[in-house]
N, C-alpha and C positions, 0 to 999 in steps of 0.2 A: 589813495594808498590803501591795499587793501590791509587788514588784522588779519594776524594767526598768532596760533601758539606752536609751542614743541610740548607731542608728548612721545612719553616712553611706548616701545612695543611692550607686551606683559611674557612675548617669550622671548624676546631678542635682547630687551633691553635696550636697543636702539633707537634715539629719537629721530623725529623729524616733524617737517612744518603741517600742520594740519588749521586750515583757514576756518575763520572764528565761523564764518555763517554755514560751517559743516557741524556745530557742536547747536543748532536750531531744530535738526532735522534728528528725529529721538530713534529713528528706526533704522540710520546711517550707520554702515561698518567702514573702521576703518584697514586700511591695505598698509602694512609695512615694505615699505620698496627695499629691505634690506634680507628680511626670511619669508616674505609671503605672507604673514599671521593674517588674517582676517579677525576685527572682534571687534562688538559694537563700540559707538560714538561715547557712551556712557562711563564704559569702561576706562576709555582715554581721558575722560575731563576726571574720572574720579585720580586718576594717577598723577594727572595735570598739577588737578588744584593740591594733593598731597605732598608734591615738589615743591608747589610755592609757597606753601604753609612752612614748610622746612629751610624755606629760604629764610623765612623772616625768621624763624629762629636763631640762625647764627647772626 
């Protein structure tokens, strides 16, 4: 079974699945299937782990 997460796009806002051994590779863009956006892998774990930090707040 493979991992992944959901992260947000930073222009769409839209998530989707992004597989855990894509967030290894530090110089990986990720593609929004919903606007296009291209933006690194880094970008997406920092938004990731921000939503989960947010979770465990409520």
């Amino acid at each position: 079974m493979a991992d992944f997460r959901y992260v947000p796009c930073p222009a769409c806002k839209g998530e989707f699945m992004v597989g855990e051994e894509f967030f290894r590779l530090t110089e990986a863009y990720c593609h929004c299937p919903y606007c296009a956006h291209e933006f690194p892998v880094g970008v997406a774990a920092a938004a990731q782990q921000a939503a989960s930090a947010a979770q465990r707040q409520m």
